[in-house]
N, C-alpha and C positions, 0 to 999 in steps of 0.2 A: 755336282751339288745342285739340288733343289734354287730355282730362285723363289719360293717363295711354298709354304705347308699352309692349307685351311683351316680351318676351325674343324669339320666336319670328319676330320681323320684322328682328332683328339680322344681319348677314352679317360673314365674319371673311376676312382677306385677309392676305398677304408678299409684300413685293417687294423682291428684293436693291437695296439701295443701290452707286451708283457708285463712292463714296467717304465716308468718314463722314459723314452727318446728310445727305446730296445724294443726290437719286436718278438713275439714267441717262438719254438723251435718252427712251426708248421703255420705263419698266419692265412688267414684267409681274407681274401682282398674282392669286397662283396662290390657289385657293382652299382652304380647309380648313374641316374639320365637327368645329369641338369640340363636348367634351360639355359641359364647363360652367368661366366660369373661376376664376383667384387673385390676386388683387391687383393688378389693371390698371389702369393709367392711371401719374397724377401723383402722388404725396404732398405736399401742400404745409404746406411750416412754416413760420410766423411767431415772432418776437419781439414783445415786449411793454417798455414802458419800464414801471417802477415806483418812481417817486421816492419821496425822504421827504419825505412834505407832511401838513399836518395834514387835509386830506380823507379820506387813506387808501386812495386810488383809484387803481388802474392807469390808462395809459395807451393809447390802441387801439396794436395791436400795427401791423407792417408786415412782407411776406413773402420771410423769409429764405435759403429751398431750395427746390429740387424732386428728389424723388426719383423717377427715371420708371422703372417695370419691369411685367412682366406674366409671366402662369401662363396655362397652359390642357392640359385633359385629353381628347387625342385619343385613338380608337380605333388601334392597330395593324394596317395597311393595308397591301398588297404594293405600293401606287402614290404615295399620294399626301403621303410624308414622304420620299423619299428625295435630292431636290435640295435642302431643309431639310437633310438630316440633313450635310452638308460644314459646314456653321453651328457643328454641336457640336462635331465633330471637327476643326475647323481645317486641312482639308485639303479636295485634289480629290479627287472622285472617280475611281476606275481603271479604265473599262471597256477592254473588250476590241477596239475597232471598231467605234462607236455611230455613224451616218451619218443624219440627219434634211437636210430639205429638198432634197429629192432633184434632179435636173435631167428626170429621165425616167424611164421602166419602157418598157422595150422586150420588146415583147408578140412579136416576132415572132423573135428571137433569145433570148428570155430573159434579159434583163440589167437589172437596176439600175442606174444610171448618173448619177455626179455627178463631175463634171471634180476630179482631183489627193484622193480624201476616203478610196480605198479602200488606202491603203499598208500597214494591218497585215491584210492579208489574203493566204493563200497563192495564191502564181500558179498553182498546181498543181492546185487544189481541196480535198474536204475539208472547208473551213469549213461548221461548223453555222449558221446565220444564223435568225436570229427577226425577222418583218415584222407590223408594227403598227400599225394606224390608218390604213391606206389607204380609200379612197373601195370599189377594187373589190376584192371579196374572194377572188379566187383573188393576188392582190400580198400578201394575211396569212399568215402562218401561219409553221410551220418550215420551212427549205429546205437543200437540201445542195449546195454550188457544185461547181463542174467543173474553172472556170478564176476566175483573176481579172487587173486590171491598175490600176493606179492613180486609174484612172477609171470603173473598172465592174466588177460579177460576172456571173459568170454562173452559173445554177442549172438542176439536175438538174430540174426541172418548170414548167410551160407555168405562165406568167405574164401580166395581160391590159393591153393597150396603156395607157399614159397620157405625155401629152407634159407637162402638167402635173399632179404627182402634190400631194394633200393637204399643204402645208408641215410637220401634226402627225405626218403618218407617216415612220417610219425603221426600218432595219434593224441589227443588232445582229449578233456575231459572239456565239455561245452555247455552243458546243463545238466540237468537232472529232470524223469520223469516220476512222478509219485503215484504212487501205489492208489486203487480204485477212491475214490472220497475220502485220500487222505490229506487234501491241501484245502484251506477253509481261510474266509476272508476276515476278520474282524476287524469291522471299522466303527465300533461305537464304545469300545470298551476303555478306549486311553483317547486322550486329545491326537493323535495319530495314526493311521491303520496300520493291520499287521495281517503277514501272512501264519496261521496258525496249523496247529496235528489236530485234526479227528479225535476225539478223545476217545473213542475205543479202536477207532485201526492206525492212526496214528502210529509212527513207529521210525521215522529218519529224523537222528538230533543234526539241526540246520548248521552246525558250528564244523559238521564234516563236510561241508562244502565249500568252504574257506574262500566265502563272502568277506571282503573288507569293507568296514562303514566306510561311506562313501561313494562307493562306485555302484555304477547302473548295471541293473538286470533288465533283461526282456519276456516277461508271462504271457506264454500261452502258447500253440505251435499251431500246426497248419490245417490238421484236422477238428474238426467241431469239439469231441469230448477231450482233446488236450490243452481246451482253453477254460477260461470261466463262461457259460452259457447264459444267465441271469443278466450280466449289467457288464457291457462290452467296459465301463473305466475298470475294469479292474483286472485286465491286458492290458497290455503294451508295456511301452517305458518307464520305470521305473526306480529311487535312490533308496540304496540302502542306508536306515540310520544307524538301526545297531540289531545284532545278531545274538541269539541264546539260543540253546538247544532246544526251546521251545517254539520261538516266536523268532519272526523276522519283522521287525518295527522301519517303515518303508515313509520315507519325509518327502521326495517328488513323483509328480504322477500328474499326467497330462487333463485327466479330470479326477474328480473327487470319486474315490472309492466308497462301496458300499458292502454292508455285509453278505456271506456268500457262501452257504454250504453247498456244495456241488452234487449235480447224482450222482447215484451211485456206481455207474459205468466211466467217470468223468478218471481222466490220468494227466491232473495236469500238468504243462512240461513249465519249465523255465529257463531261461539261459543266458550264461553270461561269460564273460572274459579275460583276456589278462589284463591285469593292472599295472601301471607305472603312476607314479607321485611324490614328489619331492617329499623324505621322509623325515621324521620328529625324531625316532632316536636316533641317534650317532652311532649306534653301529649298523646300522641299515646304510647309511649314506657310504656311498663307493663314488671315487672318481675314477673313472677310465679315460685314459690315452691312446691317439689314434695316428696310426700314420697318414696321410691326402695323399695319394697319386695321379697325377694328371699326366698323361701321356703325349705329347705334344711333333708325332709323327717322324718318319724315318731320316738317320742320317744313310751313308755310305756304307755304315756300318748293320744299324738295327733301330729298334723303338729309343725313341730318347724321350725322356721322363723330366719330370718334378717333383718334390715332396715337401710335405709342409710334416715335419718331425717334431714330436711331442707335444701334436696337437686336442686341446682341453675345447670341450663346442660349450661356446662364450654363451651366447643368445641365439634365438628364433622367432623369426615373424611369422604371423599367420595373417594371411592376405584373403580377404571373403569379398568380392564386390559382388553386384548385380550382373547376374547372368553370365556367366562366366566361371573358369577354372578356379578351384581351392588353392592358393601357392604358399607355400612355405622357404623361407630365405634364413638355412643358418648361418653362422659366423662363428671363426674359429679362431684360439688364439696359441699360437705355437714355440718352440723354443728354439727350433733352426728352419732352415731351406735349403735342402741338398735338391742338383742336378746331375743327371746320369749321362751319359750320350751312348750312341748305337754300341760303342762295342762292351759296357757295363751290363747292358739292357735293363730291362726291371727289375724289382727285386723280387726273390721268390718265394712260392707260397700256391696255396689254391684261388683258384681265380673261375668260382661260378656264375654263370650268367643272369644277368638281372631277371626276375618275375617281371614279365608284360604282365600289366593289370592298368585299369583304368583310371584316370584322373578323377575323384570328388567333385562335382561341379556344384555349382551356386542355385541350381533353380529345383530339380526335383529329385535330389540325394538328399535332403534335408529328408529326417523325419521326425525332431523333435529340436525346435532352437527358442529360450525362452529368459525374459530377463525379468525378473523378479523381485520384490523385497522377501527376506528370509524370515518362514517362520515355524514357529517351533508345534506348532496345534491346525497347521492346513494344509494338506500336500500339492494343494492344487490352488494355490492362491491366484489373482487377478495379475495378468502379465502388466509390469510398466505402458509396456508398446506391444500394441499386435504385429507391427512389420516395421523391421531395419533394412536401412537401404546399402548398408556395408557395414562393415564388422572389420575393425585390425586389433590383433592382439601379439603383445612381443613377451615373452617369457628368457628371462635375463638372471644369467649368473654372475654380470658382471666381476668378469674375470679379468685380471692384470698380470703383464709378464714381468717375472722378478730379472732384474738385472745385477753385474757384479763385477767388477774388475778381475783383469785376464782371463774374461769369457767374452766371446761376441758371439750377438746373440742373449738368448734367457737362459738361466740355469732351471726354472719353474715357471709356475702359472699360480695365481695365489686365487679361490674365487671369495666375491662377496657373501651379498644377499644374495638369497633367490629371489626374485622379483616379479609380477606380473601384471603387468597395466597394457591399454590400448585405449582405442576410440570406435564411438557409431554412430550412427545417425539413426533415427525415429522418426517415425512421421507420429505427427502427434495426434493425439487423439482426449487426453484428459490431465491436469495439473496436478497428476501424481506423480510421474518422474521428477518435474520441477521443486514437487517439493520433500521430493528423498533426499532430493541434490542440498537443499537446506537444511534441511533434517539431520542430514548426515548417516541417513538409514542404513541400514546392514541391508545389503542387496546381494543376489546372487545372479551368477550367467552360466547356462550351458548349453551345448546342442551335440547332436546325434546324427551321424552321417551312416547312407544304408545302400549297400545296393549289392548284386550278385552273390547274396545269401552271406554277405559279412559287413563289418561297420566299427566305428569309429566312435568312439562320445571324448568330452572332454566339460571336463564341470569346474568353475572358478568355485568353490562355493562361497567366499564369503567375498565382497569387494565394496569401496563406494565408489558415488558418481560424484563429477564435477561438469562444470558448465551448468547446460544447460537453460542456455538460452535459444528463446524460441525464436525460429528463423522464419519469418514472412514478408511475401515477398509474392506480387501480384500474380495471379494467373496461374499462382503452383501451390499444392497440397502446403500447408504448416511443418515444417522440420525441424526436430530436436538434439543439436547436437551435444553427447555426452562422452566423457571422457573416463574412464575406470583402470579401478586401483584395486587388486589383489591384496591380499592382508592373511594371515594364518588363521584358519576354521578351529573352530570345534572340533575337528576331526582330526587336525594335527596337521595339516597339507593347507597350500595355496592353489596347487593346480593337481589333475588326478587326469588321469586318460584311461578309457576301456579298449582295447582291442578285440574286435570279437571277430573269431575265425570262420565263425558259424552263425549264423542269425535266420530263421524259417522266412517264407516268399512271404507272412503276411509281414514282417516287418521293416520293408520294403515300403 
């Protein structure tokens, strides 16, 4: 026997459950690299009898609960939290035409091919499409299709044979390129800008690209005619407010858009991602269940484990200081804690190895972070604060475990609200945030993380401040510390995230 196992031998694993406390025929136990964790496992509590006797001696007690939940502090990753992250938000995720385990790659017409998978894709072409994880590497990359049909794309470039293609790789719809001067700026015609059709070539209704109001797009790509050439605002980051088959009506944007018919050679692209956010109607909202394994190194026998079973992911912190990694810290709230030792081993299922990818950090992954008051006629209004010195934000379902006679342990998990509040700091600069905080203004916060051609946004739209008193204090800049409070938009959602698989070098 061991005297003693490290930390460093430990491995940490999720596997959605099929149904509470059960897991599915085949689960798959995806991997994650924490940094270190909080309160995991079982708590267990006993009673105690304590009569009146003249010895004066308690009783051995006997074990009357289990509290099962667990913490852990992951780095912020473009890959490897984002099927976790429907957990928090009690919802699915919204991508655009995500197609894994493909039927073929046809190398000699060019097509992708999986019987009945390709239906939100234009028959026309157009679609921007992002390929990943294939075996041969001319099947990766960005692609721009031609044609499509319900069964297959087909793509502007030479793609190389496979009859069986990798079951990990699949393709993604990521944007959209439009046809010669069919994408046009109108920024004078309503109190908001909008992206418009050409009115004689004109010809893609915007509602097939299944834009959801709210979530950020990216216009414009890497070459000169796939952008707007006239007035650089009217690239980059952008919110959508609401979509028609005509117009796409766009409420944030890092400057004030101008009108913009493009030449005639122009193809502008656009791009954008999947969606997650806590959703309005009730049959959108899914709760999923998870089982926690933590692996806690060899007996005599084999791997001996842990599990936190029928676990519901409670709340999440998002940790932003100065200079420094992005971390996020969820917390889970469960209904048992079973341990295995060597000769049970794990339990089984597929066990694919985590995506290396890189941490988010705090200084030059930002490409758009901005705190706002909200308004309905300026996309580009005056920021509160040019620069925060740290950002925390906790997104909470304030969940409880139900308990019950002759169960130890929970029989459920019941959640609350959804909630979203945190804290920041500002360096001040003028007596407008102080008097939102008065005011009690309708403010909004979001920002956009970017790096190796993919990225991350996350928008509160609607919240207020508190505090906000000013901090001075000899010898150092003025500081404004404020406190924010999430509330339900206009839009139906408190909190929204884009995952974007693909994003061009310049927006970066």
């Amino acid at each position: 026997m061991a005297n003693k196992i490290d930390s460093n031998v430990t491995g940490f694993r999720i596997a959605e459950e099929g149904s509470l406390g059960e897991l599915p025929g085949s689960p798959v136990w995806r991997e994650l690299e924490p940094n270190s964790y909080s309160d995991f496992g079982g708590q267990i509590s006993t009673v105690s009898r304590s009569p009146i006797t003249q010895d004066r001696q308690r009783r051995k007690g006997t074990v009357s609960d289990l509290d099962a939940s667990g913490g852990f502090n992951h780095d912020l990753t473009q890959d490897n939290l984002a099927d976790l992250l429907q957990g928090l938000f009690f919802a699915d995720i919204r991508d655009k035409g995500r197609v894994s385990e493909l039927g073929s790659v046809n190398g000699t017409d060019d097509k992708y091919v999986k019987t009945g998978a390709f239906g939100d894709y234009d028959t026309d072409g157009g679609d921007l499409v992002f390929a990943r994880d294939f075996a041969e590497t001319g099947n990766n990359g960005l692609k721009v299709t031609s044609s499509a049909t319900t069964d297959d794309i087909t793509v502007t470039t030479s793609l190389t044979e496979a009859s069986s293609p990798n079951a990990e790789g699949f393709v993604e719809r990521v944007g959209y390129e439009f046809a010669d001067q069919e994408l046009e700026v109108d920024a004078s015609s309503g109190p908001l800008p909008k992206l418009v059709k050409d009115s004689t070539s004109g010809q893609k209704d915007f509602t097939t690209l299944g834009l959801v109001p709210g979530e950020f797009i990216y216009i414009g790509g890497d070459v000169s005619n796939s952008k707007f050439g006239t007035n650089s605002a009217n690239n980059g980051w952008k919110r959508v407010h609401s979509v028609t088959a005509d117009e796409i009506v766009l409420d944030k944007s890092q400057k004030a858009m101008v009108d913009e018919d493009p030449s005639s050679t122009s193809k502008i692209r656009i791009f954008f991602g999947r969606v997650l956010r806590n959703e309005e109607d009730p049959s959108l909202i899914t709760r999923r269940t998870y089982q926690i394994e933590r692996t806690l190194g060899k007996d005599s026998n084999g791997t001996q484990s842990e599990y936190l079973v029928g676990s519901v992911f409670g709340q999440m912190g998002v940790s932003i200081p100065q200079a420094d990694k992005i971390t996020i810290d969820p917390s889970f709230t469960a209904i048992d804690h079973e341990q295995r030792d060597g000769s049970q081993g794990v339990k089984s299922g597929d066990r694919p190895d985590a995506r290396v990818t890189d941490a988010f950090n705090t200084s030059s992954d930002f490409t758009r972070l901005r705190l706002a008051k909200v308004s309905e006629d300026n996309e580009a209004p005056e920021p509160l604060a040019a620069f925060l010195t740290e950002l925390n934000l906790t997104i909470n379902n304030n969940v409880t475990a139900n308990k019950a006679i002759a169960n130890l342990g929970a029989i459920d998990v019941t959640a609350g609200d959804f909630v979203v509040n945190g804290s920041t700091t500002a360096y001040f600069t003028t007596v407008a945030a102080v008097q939102s905080v008065r005011n009690n203004a309708d403010v909004t916060l979001d920002f956009v993380l970017s790096k190796f051609n993919a990225g991350i946004a996350l928008d509160v739209p609607l919240l207020t401040l508190g505090d906000g008193r000013a901090n001075v204090q000899k010898d150092q800049p003025i500081t404004l510390p404020l406190n924010v409070e999430g509330a339900k938009s206009s839009f139906g959602h408190t909190a929204l995230m884009c995952i974007f698989d693909y994003l061009p070098d310049v927006a970066e």
